[in-house]
C-alpha positions as CSV (number, residue, x, y, z in Angstrom):
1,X,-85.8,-127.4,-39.0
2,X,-85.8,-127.5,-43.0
3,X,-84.3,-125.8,-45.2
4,X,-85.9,-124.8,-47.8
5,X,-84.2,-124.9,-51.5
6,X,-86.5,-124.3,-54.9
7,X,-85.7,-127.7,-57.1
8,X,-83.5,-126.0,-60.0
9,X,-82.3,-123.4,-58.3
10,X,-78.2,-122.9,-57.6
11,X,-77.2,-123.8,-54.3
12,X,-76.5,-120.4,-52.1
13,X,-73.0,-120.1,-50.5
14,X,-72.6,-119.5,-46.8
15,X,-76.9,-119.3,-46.6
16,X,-80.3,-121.0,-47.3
17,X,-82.6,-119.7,-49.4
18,X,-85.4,-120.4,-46.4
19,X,-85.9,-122.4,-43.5
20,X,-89.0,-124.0,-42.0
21,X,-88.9,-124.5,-38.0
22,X,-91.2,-125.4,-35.3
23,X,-90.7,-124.4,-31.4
24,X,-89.6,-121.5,-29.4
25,X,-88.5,-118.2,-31.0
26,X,-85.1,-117.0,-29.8
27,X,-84.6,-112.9,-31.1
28,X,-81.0,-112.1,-30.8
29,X,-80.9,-107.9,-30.7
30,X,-77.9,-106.3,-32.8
31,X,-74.9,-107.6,-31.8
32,X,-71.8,-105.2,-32.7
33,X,-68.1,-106.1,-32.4
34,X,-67.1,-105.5,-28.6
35,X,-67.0,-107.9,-25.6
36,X,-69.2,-108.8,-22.6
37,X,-67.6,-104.9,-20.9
38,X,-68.7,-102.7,-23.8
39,X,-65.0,-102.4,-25.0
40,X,-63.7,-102.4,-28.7
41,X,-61.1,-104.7,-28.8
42,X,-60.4,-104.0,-32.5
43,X,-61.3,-101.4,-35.2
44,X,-60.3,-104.2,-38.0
45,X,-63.6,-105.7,-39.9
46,X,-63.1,-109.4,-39.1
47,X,-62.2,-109.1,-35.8
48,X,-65.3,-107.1,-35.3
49,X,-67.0,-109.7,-37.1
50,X,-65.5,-112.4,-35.3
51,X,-66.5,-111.1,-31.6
52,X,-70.5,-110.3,-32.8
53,X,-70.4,-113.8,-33.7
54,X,-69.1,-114.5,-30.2
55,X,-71.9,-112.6,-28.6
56,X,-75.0,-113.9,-30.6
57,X,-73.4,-117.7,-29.3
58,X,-73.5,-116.4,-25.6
59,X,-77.4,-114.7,-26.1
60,X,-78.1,-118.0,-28.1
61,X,-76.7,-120.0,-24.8
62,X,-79.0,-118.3,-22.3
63,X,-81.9,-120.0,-24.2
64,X,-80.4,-123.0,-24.4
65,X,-80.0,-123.1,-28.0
66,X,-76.6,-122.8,-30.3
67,X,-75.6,-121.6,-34.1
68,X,-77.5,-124.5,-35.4
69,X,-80.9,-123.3,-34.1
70,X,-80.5,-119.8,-35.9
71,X,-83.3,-119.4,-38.9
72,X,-82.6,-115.8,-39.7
73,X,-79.6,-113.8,-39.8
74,X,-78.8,-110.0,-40.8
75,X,-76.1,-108.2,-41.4
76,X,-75.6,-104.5,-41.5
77,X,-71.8,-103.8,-42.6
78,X,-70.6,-99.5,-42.7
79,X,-68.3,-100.7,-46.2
80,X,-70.0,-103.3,-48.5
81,X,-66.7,-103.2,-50.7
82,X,-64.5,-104.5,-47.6
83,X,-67.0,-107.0,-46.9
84,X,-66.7,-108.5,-50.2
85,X,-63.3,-108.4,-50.8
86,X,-63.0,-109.9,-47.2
87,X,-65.4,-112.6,-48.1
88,X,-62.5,-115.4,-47.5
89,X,-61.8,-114.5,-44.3
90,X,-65.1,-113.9,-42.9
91,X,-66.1,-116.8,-43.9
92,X,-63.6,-118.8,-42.1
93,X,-64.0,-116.6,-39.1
94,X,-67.8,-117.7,-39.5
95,X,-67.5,-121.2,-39.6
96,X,-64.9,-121.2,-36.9
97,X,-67.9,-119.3,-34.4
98,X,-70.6,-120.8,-35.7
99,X,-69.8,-123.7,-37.4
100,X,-71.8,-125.0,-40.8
101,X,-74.6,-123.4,-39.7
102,X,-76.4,-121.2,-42.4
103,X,-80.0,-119.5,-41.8
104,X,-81.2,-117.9,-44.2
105,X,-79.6,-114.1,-44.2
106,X,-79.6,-111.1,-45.9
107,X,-76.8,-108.3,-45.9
108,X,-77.5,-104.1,-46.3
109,X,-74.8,-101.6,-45.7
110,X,-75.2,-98.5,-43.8
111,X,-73.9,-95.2,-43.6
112,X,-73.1,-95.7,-40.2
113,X,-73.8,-97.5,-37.1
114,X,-74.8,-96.4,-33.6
115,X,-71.7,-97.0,-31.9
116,X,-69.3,-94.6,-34.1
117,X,-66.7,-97.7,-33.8
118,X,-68.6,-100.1,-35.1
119,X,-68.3,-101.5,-38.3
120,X,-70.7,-104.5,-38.2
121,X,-74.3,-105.2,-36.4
122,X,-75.9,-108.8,-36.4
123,X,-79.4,-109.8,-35.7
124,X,-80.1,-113.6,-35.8
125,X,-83.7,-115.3,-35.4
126,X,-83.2,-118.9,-33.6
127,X,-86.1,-121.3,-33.0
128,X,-85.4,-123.7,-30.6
129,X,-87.2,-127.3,-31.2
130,X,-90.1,-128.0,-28.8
């Protein structure tokens, strides 16, 4: 993989601007904030956060691939407000899941989210290296 970063342009935070791969696509379907039983652990943002992470590792893993194949990542957060004020945390909690792995992402809030609990969906596009 290579990331791709316009010469002049600031270096993103926590992202890459674009990345180039080669191999076999991985699509990770929206992954919310409950575990392996469809149970909500937690109504709190982070933790949310913090098990959709966990879940996108474990689809990643049945591929054979890991954070560090992921190209493409998108959020979709219920309260873009909490999200930013929260950056710190989730960004710990994000390096602690996925380590310093950053695909290129992009982040929309929603009015709301299929599972009325929810708070956070994440879709991540992987490529894993022929």
């Amino acid at each position: 993989m290579k990331r791709l970063q316009p010469p002049h342009w600031a270096e993103p935070k926590g992202y890459a601007n674009g990345i180039m791969a080669r191999g076999s696509l991985i699509f990770v379907g929206g992954q919310i904030g409950w575990n392996a039983a469809q149970q909500f652990e937690s109504d709190d943002f982070i933790a949310q956060t913090r098990q959709a992470l966990t879940n996108i590792v474990a689809v990643l893993q049945c591929a054979g691939a890991g954070p560090e194949h992921m190209v493409r990542m998108t959020w979709y957060v219920t309260d873009r407000v909490e999200y930013t004020a929260r950056l710190k945390e989730l960004g710990s909690v994000y390096r602690e899941v996925m380590g310093k792995n950053f695909p290129a992402m992009s982040c929309v809030e929603v009015s709301a989210l299929m599972e009325d609990r929810a708070r956070v969906e994440l879709e991540v596009t992987a490529v894993l290296p022929d």
